[in-house]
KEDONU-28066 format. One record per residue (C-alpha): chain; residue in one letter; y, z, x. Coordinates in Angstrom, 1 decimal, always signed. Last residue first. Example, Ala and Ser with C-alpha at 12.3 -4.5 7.8 and 13.67 -1.06 7.14 Angstrom:
REM residues 2
<atom><chain>A</chain><resn>s</resn><Y>-1.1</Y><Z>+7.1</Z><X>+13.7</X></atom>
<atom><chain>A</chain><resn>a</resn><Y>-4.5</Y><Z>+7.8</Z><X>+12.3</X></atom>
END
This chain:
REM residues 91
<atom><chain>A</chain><resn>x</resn><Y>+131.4</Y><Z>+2.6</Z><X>-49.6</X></atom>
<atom><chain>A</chain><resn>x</resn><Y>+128.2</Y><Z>+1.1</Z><X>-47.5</X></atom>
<atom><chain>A</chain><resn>x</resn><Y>+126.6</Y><Z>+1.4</Z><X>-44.2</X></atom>
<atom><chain>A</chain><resn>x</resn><Y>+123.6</Y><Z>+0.2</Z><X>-42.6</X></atom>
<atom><chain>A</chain><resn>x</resn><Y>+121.9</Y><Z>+1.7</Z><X>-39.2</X></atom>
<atom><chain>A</chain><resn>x</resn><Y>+117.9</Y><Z>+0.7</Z><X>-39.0</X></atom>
<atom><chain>A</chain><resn>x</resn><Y>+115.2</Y><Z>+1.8</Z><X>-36.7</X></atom>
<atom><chain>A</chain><resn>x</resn><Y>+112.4</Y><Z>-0.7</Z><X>-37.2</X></atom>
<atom><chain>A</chain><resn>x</resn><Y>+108.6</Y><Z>-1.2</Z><X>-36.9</X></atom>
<atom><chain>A</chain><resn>x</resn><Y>+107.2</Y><Z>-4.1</Z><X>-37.1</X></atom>
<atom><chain>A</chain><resn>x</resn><Y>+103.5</Y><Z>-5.4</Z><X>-37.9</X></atom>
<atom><chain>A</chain><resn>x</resn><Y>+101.5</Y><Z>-8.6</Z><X>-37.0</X></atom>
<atom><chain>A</chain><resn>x</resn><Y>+99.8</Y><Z>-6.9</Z><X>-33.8</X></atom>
<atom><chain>A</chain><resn>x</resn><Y>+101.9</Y><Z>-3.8</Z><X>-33.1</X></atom>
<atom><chain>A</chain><resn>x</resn><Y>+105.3</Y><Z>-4.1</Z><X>-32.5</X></atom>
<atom><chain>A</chain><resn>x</resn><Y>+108.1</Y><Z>-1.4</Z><X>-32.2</X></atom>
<atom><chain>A</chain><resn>x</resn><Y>+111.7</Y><Z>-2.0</Z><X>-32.3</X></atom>
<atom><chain>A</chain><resn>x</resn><Y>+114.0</Y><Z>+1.3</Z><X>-31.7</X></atom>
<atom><chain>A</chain><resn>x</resn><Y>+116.9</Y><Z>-0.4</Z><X>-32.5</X></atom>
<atom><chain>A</chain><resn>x</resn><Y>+119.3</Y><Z>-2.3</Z><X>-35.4</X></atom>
<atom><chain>A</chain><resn>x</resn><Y>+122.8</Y><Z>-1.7</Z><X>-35.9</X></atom>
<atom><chain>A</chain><resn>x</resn><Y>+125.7</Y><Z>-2.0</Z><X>-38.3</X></atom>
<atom><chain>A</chain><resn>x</resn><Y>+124.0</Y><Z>-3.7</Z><X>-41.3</X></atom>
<atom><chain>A</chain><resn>x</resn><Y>+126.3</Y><Z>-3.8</Z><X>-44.0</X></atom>
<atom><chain>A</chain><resn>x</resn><Y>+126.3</Y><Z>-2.9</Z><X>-47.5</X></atom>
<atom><chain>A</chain><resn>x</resn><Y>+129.8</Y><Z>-3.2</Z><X>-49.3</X></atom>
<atom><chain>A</chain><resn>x</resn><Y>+128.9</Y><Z>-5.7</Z><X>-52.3</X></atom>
<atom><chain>A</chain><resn>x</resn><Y>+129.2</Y><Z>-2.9</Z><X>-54.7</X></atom>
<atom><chain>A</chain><resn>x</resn><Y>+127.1</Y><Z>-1.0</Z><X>-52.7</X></atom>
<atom><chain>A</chain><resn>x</resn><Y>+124.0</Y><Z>-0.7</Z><X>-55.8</X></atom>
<atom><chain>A</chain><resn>x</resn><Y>+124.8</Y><Z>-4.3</Z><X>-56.1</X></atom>
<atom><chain>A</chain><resn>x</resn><Y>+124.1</Y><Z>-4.9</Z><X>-52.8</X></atom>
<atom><chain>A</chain><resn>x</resn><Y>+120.8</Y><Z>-2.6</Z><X>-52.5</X></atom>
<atom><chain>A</chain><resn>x</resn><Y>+119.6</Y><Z>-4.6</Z><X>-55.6</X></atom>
<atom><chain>A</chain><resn>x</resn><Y>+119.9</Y><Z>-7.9</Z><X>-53.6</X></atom>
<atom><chain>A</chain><resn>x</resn><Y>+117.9</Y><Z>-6.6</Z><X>-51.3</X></atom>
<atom><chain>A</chain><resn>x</resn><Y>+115.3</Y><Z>-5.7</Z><X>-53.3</X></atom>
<atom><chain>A</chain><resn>x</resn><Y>+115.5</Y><Z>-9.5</Z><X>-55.0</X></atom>
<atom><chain>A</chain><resn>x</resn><Y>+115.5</Y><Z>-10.6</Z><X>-51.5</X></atom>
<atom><chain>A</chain><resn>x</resn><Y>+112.7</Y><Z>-8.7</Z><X>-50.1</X></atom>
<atom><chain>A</chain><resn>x</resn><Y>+110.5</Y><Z>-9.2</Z><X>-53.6</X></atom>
<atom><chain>A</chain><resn>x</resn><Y>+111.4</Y><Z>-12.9</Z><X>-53.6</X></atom>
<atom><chain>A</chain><resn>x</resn><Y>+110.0</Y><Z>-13.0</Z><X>-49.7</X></atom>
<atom><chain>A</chain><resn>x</resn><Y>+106.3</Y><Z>-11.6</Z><X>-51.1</X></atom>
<atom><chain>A</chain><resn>x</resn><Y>+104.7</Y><Z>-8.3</Z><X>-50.9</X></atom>
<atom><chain>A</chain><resn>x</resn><Y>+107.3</Y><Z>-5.7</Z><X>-51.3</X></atom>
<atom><chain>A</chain><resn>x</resn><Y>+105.6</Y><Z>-2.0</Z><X>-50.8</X></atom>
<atom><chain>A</chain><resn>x</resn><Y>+108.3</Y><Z>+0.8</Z><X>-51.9</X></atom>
<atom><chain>A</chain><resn>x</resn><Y>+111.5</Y><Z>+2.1</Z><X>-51.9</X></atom>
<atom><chain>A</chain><resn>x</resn><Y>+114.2</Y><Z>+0.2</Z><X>-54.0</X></atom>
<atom><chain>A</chain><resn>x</resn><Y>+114.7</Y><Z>+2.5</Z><X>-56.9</X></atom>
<atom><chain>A</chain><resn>x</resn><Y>+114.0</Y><Z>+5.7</Z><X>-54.9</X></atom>
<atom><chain>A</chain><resn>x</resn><Y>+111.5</Y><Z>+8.1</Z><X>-53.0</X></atom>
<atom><chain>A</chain><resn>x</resn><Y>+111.9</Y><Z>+6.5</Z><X>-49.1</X></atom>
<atom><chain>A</chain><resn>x</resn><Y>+110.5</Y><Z>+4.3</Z><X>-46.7</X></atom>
<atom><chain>A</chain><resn>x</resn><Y>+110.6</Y><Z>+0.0</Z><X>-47.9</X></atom>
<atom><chain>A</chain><resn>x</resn><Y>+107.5</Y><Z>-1.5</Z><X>-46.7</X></atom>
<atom><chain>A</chain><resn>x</resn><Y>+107.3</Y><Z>-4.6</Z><X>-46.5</X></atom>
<atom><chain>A</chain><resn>x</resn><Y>+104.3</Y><Z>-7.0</Z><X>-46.5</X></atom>
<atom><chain>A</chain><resn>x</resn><Y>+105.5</Y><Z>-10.6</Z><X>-46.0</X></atom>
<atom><chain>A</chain><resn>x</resn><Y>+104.0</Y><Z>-13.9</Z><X>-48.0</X></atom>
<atom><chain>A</chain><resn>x</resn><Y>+106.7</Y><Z>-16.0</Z><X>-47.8</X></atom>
<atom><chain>A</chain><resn>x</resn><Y>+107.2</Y><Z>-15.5</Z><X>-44.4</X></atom>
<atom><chain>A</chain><resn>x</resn><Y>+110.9</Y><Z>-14.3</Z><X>-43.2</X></atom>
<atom><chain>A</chain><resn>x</resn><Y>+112.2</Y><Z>-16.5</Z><X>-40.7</X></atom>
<atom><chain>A</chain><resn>x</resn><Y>+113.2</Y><Z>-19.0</Z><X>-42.3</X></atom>
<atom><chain>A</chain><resn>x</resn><Y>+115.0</Y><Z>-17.4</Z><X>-45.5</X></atom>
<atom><chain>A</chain><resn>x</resn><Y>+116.9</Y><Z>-14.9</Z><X>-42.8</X></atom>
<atom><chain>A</chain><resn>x</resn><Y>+118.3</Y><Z>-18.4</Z><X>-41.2</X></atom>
<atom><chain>A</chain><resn>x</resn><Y>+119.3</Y><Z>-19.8</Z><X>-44.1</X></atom>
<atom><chain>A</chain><resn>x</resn><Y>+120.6</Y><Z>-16.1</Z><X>-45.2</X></atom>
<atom><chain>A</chain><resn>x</resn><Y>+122.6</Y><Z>-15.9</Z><X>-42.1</X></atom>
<atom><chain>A</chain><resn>x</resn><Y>+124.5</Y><Z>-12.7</Z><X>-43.6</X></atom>
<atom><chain>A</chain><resn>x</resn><Y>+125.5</Y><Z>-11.5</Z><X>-39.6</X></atom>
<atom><chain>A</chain><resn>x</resn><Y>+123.9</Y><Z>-8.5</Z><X>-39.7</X></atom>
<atom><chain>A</chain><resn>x</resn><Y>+120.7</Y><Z>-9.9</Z><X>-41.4</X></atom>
<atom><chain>A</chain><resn>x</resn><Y>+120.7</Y><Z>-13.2</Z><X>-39.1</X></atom>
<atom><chain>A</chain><resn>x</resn><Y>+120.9</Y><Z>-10.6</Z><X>-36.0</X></atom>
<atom><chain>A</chain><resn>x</resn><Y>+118.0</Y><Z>-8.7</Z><X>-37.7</X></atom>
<atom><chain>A</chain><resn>x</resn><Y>+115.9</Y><Z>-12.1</Z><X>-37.7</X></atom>
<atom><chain>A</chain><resn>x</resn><Y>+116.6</Y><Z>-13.0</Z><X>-34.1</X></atom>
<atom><chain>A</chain><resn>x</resn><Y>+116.2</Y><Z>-9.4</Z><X>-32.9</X></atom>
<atom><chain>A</chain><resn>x</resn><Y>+112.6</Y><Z>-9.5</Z><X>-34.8</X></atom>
<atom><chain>A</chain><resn>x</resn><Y>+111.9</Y><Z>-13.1</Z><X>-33.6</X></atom>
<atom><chain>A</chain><resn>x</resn><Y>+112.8</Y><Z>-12.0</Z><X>-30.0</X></atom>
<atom><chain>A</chain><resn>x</resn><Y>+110.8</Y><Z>-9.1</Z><X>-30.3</X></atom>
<atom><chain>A</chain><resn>x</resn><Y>+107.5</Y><Z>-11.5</Z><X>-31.1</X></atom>
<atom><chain>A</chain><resn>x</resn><Y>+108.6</Y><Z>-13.7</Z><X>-27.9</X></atom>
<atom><chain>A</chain><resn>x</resn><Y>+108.7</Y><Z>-11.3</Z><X>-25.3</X></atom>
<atom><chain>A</chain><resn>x</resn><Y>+105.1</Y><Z>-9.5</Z><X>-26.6</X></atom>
<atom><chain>A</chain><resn>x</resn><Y>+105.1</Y><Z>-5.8</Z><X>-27.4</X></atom>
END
């Protein structure tokens, strides 16, 4: 894992936790591949920013506006892909 690829990755989840959305917006491509795990409404492959945001968006109105990102570790990269452990909350 390159120094500068994890920085991104801690620069971009910092953004997340801290609701940075310009910052968020430039640092995620327009044309990302993510891959949301799971067997509900927002789980799945995204393939462009708008899908990111717009499944984002859903998680926040799921939450009521409550969703938060508490922590982020466990970062694995591999070439162009990133892996991801992941603590958010809601009420």
């Amino acid at each position: 894992m390159g120094n500068q690829e994890k920085q991104i990755v801690v620069e971009f989840w910092t953004s997340v936790k801290s609701l940075d959305l310009e910052k968020i917006g430039q640092l995620l491509t327009l044309d990302v591949n993510w891959s949301q795990p799971g067997v509900n409404m927002i789980s799945g492959l995204k393939c462009s920013q708008q899908e990111v945001f717009g499944m984002v968006g859903k998680m926040f109105e799921i939450s009521d506006n409550t969703l938060q990102l508490n922590a982020f570790n466990s970062i694995s990269i591999h070439g162009n892909q990133v892996a991801c452990l992941l603590h958010w909350t809601a009420e």
